[in-house]
Backbone as JSON Lines, residues from 0, in Angstrom:
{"i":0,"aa":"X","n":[-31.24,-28.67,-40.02],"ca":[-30.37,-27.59,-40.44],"c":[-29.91,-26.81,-39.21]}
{"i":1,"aa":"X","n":[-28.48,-26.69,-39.18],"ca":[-27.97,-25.99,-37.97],"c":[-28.29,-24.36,-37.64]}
{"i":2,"aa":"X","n":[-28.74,-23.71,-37.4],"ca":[-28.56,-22.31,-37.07],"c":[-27.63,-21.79,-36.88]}
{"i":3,"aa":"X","n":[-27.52,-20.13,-38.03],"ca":[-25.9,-19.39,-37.6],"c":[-26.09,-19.08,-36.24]}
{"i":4,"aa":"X","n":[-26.95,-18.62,-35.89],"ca":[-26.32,-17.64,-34.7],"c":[-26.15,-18.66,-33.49]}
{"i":5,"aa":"X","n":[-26.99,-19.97,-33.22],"ca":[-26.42,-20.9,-32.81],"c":[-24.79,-21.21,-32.98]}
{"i":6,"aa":"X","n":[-24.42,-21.28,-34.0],"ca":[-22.98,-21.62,-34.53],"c":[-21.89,-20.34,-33.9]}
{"i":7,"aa":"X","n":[-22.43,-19.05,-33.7],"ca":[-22.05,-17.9,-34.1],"c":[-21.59,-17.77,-32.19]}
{"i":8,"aa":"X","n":[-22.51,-18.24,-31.91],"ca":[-22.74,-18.25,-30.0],"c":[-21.89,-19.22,-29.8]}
{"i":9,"aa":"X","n":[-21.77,-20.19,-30.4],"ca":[-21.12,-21.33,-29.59],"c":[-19.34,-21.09,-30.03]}
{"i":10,"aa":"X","n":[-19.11,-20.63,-31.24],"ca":[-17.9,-20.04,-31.48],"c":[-17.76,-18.72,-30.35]}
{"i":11,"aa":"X","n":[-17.94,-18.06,-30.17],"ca":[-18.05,-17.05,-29.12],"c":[-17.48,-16.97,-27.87]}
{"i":12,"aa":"X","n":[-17.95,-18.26,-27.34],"ca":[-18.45,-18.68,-25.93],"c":[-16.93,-19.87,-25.99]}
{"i":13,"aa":"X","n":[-16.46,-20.44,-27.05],"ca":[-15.63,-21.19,-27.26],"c":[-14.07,-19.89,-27.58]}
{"i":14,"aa":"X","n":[-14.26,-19.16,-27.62],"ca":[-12.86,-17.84,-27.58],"c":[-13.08,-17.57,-26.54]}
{"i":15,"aa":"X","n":[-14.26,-17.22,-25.73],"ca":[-14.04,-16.75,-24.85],"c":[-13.47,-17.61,-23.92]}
{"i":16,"aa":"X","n":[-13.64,-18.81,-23.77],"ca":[-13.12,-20.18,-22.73],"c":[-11.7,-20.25,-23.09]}
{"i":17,"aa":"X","n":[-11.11,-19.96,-24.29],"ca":[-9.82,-19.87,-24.82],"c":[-8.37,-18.71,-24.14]}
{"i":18,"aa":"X","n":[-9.52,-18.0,-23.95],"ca":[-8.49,-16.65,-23.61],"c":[-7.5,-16.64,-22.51]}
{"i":19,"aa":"X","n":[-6.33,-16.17,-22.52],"ca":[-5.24,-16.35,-21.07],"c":[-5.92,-15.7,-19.76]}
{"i":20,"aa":"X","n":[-5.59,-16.84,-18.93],"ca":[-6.25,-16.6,-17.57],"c":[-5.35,-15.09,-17.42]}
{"i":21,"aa":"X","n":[-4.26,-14.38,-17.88],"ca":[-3.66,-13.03,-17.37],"c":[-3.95,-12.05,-18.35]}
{"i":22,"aa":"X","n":[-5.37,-12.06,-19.09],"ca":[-5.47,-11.05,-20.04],"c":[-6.38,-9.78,-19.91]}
{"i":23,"aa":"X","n":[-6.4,-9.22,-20.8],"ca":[-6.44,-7.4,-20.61],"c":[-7.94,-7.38,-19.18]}
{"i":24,"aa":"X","n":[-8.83,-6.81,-19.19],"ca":[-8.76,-6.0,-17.81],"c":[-9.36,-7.27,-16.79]}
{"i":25,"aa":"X","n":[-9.2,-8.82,-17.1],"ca":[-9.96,-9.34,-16.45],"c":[-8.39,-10.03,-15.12]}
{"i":26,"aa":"X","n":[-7.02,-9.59,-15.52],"ca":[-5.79,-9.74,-15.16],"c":[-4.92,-8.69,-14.76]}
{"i":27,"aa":"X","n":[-3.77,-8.95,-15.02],"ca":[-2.36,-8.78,-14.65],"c":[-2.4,-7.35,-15.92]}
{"i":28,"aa":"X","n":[-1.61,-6.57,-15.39],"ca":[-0.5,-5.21,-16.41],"c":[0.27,-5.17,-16.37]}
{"i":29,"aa":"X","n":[0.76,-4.4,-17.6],"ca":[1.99,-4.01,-17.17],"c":[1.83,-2.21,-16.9]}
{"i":30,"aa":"X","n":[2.57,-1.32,-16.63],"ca":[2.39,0.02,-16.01],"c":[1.61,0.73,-17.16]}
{"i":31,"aa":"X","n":[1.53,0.38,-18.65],"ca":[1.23,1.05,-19.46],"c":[-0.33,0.54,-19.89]}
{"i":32,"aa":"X","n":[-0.38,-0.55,-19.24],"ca":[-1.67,-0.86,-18.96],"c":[-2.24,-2.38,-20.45]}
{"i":33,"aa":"X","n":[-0.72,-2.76,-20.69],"ca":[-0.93,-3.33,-21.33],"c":[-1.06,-5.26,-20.63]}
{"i":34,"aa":"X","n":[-1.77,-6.07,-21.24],"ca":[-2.05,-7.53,-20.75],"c":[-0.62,-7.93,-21.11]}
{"i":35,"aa":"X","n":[-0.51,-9.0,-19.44],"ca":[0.98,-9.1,-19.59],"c":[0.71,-10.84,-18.62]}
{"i":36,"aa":"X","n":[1.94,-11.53,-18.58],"ca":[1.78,-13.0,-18.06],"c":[2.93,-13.4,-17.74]}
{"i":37,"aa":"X","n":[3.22,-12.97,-16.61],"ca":[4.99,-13.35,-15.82],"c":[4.95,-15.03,-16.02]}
{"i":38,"aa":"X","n":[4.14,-15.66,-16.78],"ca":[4.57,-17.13,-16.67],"c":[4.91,-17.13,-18.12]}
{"i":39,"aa":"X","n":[4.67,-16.68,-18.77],"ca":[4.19,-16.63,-20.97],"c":[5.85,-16.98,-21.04]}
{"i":40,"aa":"X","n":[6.84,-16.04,-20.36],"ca":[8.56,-16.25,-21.41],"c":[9.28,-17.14,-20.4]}
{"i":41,"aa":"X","n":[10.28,-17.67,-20.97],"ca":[11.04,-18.62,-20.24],"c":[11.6,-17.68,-19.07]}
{"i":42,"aa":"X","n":[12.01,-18.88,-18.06],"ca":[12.77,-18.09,-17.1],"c":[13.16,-19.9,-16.52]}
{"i":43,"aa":"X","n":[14.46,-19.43,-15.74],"ca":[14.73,-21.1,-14.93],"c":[13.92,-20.92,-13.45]}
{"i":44,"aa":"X","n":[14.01,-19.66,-12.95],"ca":[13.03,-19.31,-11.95],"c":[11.84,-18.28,-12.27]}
{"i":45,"aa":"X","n":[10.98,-18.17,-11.41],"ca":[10.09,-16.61,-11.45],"c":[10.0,-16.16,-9.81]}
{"i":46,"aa":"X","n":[10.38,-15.31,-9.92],"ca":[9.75,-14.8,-8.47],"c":[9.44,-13.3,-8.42]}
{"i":47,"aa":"X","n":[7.99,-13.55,-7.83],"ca":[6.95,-12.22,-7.55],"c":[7.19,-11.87,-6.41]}
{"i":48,"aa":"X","n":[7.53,-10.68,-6.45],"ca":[7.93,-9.65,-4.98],"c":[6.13,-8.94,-5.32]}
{"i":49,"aa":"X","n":[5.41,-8.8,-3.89],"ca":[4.44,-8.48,-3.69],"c":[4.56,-7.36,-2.67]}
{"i":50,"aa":"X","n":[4.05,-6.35,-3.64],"ca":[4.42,-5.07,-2.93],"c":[3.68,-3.99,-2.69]}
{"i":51,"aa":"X","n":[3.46,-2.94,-1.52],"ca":[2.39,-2.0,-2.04],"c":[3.25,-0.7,-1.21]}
{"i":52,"aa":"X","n":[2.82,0.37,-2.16],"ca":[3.72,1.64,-1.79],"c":[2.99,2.29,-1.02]}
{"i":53,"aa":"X","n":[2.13,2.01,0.35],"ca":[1.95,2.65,1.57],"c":[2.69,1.35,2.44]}
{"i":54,"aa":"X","n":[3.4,0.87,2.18],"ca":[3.53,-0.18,3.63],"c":[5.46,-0.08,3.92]}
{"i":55,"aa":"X","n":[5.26,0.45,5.04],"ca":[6.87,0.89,5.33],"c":[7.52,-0.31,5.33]}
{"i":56,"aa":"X","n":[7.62,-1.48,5.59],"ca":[8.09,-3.02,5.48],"c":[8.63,-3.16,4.65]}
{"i":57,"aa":"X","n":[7.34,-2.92,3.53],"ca":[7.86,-3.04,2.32],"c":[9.07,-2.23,1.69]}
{"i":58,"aa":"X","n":[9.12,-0.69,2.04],"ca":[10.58,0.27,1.81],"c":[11.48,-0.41,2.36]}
{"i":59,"aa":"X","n":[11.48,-0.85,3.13],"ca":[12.69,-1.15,4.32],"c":[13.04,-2.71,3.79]}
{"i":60,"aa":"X","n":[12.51,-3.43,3.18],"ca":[13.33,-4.25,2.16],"c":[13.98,-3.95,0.9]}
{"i":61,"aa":"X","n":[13.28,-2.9,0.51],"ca":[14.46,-2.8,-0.49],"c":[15.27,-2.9,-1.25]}
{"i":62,"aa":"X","n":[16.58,-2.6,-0.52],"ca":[17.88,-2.89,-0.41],"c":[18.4,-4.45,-0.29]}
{"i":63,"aa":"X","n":[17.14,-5.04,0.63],"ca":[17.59,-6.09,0.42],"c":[17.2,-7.36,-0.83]}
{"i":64,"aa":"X","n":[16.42,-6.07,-1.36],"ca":[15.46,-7.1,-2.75],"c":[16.59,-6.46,-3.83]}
{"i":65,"aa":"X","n":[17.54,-5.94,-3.84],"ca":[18.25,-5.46,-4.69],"c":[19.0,-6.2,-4.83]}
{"i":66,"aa":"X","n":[19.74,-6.57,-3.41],"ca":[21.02,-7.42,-3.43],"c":[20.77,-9.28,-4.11]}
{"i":67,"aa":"X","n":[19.58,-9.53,-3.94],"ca":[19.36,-10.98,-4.05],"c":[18.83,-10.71,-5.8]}
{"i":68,"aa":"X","n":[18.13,-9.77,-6.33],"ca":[18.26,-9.77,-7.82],"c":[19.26,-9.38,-7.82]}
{"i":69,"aa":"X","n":[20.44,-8.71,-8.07],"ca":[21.32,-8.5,-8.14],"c":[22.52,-10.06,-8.55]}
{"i":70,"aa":"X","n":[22.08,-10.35,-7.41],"ca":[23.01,-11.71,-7.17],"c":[22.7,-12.89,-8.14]}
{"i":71,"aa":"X","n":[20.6,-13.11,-8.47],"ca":[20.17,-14.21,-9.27],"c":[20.0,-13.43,-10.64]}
{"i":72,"aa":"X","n":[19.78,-12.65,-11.19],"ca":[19.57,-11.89,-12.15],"c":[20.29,-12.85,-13.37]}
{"i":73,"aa":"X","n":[21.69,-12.82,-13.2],"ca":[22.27,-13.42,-14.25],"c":[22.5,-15.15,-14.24]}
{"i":74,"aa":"X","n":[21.61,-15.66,-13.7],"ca":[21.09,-16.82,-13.19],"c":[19.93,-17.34,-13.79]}
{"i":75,"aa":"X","n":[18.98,-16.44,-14.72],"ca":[18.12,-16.88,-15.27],"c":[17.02,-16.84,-14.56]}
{"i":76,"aa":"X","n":[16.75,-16.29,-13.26],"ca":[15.92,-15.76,-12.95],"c":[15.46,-14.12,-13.14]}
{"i":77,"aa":"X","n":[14.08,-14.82,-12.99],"ca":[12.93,-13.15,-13.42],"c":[12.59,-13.09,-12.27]}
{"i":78,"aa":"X","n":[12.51,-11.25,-11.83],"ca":[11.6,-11.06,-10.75],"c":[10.49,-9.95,-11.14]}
{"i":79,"aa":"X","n":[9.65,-10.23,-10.82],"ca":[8.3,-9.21,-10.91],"c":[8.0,-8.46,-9.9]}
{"i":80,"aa":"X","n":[7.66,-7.06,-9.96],"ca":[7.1,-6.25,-9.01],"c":[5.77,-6.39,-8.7]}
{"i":81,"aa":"X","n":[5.03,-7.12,-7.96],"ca":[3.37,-7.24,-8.19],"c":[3.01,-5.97,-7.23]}
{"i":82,"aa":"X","n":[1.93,-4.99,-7.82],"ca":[0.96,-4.14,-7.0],"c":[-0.4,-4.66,-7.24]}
{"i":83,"aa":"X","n":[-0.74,-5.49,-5.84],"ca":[-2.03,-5.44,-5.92],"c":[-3.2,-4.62,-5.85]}
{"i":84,"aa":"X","n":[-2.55,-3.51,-5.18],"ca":[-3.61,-2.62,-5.04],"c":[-4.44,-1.7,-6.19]}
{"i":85,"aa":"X","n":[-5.48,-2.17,-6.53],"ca":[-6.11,-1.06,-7.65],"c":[-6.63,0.15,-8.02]}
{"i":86,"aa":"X","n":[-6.05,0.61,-6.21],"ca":[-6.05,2.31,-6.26],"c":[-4.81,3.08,-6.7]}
{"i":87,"aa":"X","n":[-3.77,2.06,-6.88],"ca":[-2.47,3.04,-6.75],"c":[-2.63,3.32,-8.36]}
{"i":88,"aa":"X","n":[-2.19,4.85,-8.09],"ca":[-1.98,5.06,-9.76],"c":[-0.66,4.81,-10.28]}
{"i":89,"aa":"X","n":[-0.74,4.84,-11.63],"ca":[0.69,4.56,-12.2],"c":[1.88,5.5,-12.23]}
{"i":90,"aa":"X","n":[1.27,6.9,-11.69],"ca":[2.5,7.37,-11.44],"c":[3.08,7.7,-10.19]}
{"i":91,"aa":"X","n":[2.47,6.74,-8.93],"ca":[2.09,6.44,-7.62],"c":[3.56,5.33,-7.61]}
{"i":92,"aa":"X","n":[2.88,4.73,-8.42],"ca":[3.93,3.26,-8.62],"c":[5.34,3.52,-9.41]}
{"i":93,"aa":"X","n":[5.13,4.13,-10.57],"ca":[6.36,4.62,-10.75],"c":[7.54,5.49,-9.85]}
{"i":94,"aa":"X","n":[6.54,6.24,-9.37],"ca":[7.59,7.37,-7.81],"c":[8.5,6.47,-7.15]}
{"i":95,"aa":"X","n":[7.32,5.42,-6.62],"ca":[7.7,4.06,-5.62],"c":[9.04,3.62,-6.33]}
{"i":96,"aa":"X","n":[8.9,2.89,-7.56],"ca":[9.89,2.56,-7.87],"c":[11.84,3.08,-7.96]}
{"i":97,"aa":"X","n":[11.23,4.27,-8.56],"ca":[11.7,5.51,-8.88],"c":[12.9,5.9,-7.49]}
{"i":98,"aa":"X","n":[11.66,5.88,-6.26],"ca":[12.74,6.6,-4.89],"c":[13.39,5.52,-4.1]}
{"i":99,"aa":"X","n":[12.67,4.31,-4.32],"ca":[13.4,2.7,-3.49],"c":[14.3,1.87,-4.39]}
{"i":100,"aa":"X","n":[14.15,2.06,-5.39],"ca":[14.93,1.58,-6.49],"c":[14.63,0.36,-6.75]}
{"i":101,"aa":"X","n":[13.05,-0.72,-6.36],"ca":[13.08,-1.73,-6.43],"c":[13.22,-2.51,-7.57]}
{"i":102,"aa":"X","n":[13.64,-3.66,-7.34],"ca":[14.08,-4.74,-8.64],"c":[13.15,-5.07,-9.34]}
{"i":103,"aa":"X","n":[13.17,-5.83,-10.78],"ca":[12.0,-6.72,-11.1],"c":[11.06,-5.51,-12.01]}
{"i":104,"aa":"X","n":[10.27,-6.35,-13.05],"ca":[9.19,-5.96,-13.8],"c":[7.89,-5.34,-13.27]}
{"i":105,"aa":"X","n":[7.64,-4.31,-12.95],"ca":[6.27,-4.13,-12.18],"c":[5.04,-4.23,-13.07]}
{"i":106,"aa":"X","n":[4.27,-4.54,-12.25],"ca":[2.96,-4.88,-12.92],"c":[1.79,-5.16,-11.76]}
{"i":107,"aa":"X","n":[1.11,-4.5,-12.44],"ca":[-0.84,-4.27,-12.16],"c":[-1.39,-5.64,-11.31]}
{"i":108,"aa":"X","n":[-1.81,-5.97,-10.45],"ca":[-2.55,-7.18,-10.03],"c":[-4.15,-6.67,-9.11]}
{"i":109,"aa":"X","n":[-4.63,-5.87,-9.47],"ca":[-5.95,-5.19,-9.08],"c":[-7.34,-6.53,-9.05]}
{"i":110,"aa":"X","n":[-7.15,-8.04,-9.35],"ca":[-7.69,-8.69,-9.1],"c":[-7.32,-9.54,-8.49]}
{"i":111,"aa":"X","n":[-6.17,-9.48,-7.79],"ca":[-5.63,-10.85,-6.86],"c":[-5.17,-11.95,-8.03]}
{"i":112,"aa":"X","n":[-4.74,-11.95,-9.26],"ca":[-4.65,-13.4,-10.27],"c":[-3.62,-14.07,-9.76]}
{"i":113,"aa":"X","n":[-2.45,-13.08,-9.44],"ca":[-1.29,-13.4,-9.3],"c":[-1.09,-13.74,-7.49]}
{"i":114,"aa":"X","n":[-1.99,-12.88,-6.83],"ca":[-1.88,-13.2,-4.87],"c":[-2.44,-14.34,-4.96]}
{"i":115,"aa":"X","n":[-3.36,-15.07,-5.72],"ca":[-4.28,-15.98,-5.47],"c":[-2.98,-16.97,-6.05]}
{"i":116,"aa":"X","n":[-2.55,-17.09,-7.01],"ca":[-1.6,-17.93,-7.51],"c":[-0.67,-18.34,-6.99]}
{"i":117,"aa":"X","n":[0.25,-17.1,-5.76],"ca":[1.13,-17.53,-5.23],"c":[0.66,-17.39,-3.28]}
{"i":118,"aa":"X","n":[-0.89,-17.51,-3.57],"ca":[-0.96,-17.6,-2.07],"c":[-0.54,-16.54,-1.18]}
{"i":119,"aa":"X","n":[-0.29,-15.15,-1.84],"ca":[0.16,-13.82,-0.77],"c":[-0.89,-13.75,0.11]}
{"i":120,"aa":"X","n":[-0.34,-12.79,1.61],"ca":[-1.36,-12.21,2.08],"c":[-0.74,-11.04,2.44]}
{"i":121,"aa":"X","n":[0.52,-11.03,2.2],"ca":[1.06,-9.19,2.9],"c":[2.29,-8.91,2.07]}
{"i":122,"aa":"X","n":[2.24,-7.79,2.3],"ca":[3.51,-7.07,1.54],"c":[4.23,-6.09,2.33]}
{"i":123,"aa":"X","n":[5.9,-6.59,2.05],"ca":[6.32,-7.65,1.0],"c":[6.04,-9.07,1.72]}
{"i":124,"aa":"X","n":[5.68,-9.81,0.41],"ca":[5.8,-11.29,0.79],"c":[6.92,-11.8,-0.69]}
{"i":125,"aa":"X","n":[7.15,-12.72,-0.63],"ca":[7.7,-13.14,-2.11],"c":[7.41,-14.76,-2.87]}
{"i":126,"aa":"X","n":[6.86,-15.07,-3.55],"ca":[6.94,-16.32,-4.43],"c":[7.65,-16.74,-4.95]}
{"i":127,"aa":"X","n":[8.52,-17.82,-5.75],"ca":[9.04,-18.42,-6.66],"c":[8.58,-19.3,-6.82]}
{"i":128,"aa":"X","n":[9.15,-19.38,-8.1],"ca":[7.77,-20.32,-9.22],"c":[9.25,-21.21,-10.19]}
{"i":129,"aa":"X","n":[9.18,-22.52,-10.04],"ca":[10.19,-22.91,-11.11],"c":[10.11,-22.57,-12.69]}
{"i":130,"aa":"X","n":[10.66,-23.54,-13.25],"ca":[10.72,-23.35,-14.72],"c":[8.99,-23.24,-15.35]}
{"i":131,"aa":"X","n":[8.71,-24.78,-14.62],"ca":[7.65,-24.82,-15.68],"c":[5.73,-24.29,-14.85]}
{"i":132,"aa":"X","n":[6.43,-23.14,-13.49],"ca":[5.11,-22.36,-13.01],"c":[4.76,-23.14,-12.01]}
{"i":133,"aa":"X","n":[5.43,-24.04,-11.27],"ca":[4.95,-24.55,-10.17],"c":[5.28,-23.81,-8.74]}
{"i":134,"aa":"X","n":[4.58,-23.51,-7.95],"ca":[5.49,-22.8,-6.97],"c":[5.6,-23.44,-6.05]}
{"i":135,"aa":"X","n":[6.95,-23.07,-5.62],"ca":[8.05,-23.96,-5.05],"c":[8.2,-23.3,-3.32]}
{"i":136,"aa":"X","n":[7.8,-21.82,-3.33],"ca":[8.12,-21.14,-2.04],"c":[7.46,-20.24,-2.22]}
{"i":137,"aa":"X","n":[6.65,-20.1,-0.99],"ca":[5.71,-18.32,-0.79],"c":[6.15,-17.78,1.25]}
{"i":138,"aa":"X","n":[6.39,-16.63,1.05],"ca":[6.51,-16.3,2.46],"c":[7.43,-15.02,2.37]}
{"i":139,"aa":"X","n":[8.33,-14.98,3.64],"ca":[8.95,-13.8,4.0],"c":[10.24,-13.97,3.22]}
{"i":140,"aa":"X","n":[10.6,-12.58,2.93],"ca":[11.83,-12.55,2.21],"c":[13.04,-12.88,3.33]}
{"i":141,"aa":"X","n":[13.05,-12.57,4.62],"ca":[14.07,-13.05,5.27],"c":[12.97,-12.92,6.9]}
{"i":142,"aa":"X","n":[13.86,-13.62,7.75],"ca":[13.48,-13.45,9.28],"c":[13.58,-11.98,10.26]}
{"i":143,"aa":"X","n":[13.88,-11.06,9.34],"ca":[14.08,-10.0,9.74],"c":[12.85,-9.22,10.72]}
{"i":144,"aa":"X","n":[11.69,-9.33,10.8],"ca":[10.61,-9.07,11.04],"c":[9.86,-10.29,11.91]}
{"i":145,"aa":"X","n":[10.03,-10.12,13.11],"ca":[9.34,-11.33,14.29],"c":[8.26,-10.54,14.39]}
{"i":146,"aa":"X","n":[7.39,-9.52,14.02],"ca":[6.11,-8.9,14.27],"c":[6.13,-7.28,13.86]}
{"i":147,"aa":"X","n":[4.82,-7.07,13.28],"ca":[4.88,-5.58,13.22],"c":[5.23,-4.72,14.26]}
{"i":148,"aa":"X","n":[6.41,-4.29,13.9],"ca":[7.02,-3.33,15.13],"c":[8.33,-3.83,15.5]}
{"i":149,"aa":"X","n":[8.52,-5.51,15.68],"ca":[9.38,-5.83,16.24],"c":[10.67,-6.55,15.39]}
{"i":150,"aa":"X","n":[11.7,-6.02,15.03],"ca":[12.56,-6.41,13.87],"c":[14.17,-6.71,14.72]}
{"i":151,"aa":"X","n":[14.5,-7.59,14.2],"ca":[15.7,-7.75,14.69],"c":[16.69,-7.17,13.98]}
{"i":152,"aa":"X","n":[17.72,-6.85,14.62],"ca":[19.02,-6.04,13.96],"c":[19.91,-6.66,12.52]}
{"i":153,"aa":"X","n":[19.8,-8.09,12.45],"ca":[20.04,-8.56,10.98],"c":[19.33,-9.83,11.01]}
{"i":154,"aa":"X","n":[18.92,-10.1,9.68],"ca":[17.92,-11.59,9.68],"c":[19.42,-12.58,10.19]}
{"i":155,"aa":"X","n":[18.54,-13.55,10.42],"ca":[19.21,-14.9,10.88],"c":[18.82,-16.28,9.4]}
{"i":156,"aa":"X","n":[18.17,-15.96,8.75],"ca":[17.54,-16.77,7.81],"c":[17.03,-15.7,6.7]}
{"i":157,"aa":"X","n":[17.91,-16.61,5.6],"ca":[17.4,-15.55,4.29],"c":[16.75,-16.51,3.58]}
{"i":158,"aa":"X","n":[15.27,-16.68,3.54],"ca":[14.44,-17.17,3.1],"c":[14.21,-17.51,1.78]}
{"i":159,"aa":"X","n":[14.05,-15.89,1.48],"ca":[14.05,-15.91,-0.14],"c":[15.0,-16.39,-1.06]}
{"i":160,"aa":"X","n":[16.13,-15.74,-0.47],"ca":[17.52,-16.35,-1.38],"c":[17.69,-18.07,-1.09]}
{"i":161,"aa":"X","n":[17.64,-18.6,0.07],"ca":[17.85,-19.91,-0.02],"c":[16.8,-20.81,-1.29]}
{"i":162,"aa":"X","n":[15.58,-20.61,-1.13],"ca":[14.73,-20.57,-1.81],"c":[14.63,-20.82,-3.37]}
{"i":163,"aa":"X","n":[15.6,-19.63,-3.52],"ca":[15.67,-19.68,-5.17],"c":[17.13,-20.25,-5.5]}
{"i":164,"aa":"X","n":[18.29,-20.44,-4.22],"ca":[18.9,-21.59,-4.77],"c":[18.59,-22.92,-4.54]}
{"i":165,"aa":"X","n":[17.86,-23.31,-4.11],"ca":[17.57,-24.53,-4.37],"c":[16.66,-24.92,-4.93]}
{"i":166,"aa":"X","n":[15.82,-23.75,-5.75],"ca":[15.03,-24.59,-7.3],"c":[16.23,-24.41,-8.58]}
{"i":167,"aa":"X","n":[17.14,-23.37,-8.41],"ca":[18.05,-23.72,-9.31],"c":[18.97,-24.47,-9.22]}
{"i":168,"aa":"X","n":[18.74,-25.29,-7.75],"ca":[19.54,-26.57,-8.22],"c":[18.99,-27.57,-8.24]}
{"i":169,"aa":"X","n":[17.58,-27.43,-8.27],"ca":[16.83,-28.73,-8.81],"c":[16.17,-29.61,-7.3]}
{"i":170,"aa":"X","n":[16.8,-28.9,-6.4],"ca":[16.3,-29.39,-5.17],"c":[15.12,-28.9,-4.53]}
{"i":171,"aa":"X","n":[14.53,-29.41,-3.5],"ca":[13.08,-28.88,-2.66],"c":[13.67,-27.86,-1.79]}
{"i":172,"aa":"X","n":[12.86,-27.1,-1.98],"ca":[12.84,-25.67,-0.68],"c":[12.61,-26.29,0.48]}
{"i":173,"aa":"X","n":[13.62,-26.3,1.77],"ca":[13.55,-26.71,2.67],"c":[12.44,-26.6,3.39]}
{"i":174,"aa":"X","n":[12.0,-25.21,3.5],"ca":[10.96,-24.75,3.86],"c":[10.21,-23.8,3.12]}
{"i":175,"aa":"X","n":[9.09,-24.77,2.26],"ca":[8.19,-24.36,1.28],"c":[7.5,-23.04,1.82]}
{"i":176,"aa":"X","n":[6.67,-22.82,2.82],"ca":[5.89,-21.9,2.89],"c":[6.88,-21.22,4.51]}
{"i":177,"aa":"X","n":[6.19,-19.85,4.21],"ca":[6.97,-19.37,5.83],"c":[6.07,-18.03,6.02]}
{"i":178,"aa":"X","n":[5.62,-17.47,7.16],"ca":[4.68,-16.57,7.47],"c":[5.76,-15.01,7.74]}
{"i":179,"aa":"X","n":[4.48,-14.04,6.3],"ca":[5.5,-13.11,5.73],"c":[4.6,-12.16,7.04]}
{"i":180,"aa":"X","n":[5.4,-10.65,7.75],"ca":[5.03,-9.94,8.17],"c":[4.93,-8.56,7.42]}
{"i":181,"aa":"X","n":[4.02,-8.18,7.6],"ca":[4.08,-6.8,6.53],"c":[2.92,-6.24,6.58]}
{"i":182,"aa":"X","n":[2.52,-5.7,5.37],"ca":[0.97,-4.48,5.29],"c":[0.04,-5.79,4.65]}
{"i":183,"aa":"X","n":[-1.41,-6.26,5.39],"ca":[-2.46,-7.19,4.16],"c":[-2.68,-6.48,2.93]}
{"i":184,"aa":"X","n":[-2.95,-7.33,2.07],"ca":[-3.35,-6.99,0.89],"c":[-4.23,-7.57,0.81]}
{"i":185,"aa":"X","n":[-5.62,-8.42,1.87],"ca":[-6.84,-8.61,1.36],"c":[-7.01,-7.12,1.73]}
{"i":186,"aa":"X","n":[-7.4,-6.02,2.12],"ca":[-7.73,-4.35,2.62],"c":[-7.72,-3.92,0.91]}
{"i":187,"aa":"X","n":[-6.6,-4.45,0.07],"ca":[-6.13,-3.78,-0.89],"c":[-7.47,-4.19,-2.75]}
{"i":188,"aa":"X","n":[-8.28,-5.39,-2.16],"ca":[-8.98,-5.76,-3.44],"c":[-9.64,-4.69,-4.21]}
């Protein structure tokens, strides 16, 4: 004869193995603190802008994260705001948003689910992820930045944008990975 609570444990232990790797506090948020999964709705692209509101790099893109959602937006690409950091408060992050005007869905990453996924180590860095969550490109949003401190007067290579046209055209990112300069976000776990 089987035992309930045997039965009762092994059902248990079997939801718990079930549950989305981006769910409530063991994942990803959204600002209201609700469980959220930038992979769950369609998109033809995804790309995570990785960001944290003490790192001047990160302000000083911007403008230029505006212009490239701006440009893919009606393209069927999604962009996400990732804060890894799990000190910033939410109305820390909202200000941020609020005074830089950045693009994209923001959301909570206080366990690395999403840095670990797309391989970040600084911010800004940026990911894209095709249709079906494979990622296709992690690195610098453009060449603008040869070292902390040292920036050239306009990029020579726009990274990011090349990037996300050529998973929407079905082609390989010339250059899959590229080394982002900015603030770490291992400091930030």
């Amino acid at each position: 004869m089987v035992n309930r609570t045997t039965i009762f444990r092994s059902l248990t232990v079997a939801a718990l193995l079930t549950l989305p790797v981006f769910g409530g506090t063991l994942g990803v948020s959204d600002l209201d603190g609700k469980a959220v999964d930038p992979f769950a709705e369609a998109a033809r692209v995804r790309v995570l802008l990785f960001v944290r509101t003490d790192c001047p790099i990160t302000n000083r893109y911007a403008p230029e994260l505006q212009r490239v959602a701006q440009e893919f937006n009606r393209r069927g690409v999604r962009f996400w705001l990732v804060y890894p950091d799990g000190t910033e408060t939410v109305a820390g992050i909202r200000d941020h948003i609020a005074q830089y005007q950045f693009p994209g869905e923001p959301v909570r990453d206080p366990r690395h689910m999403l840095v670990k996924r797309a391989h970040a180590t600084v911010a800004p860095e940026a990911a894209v992820f095709d249709a079906a969550g494979n990622l296709m490109y992690h690195g610098r949003i453009d060449d603008r930045y040869v070292d902390i401190g040292k920036a050239r007067a306009a990029p020579q290579r726009h990274d990011l944008e090349d990037a996300i046209a050529a998973v929407l055209a079905g082609k390989p990112v010339a250059e899959a990975e590229t080394s982002a300069v900015g603030c770490a976000l291992a400091d930030v776990e």
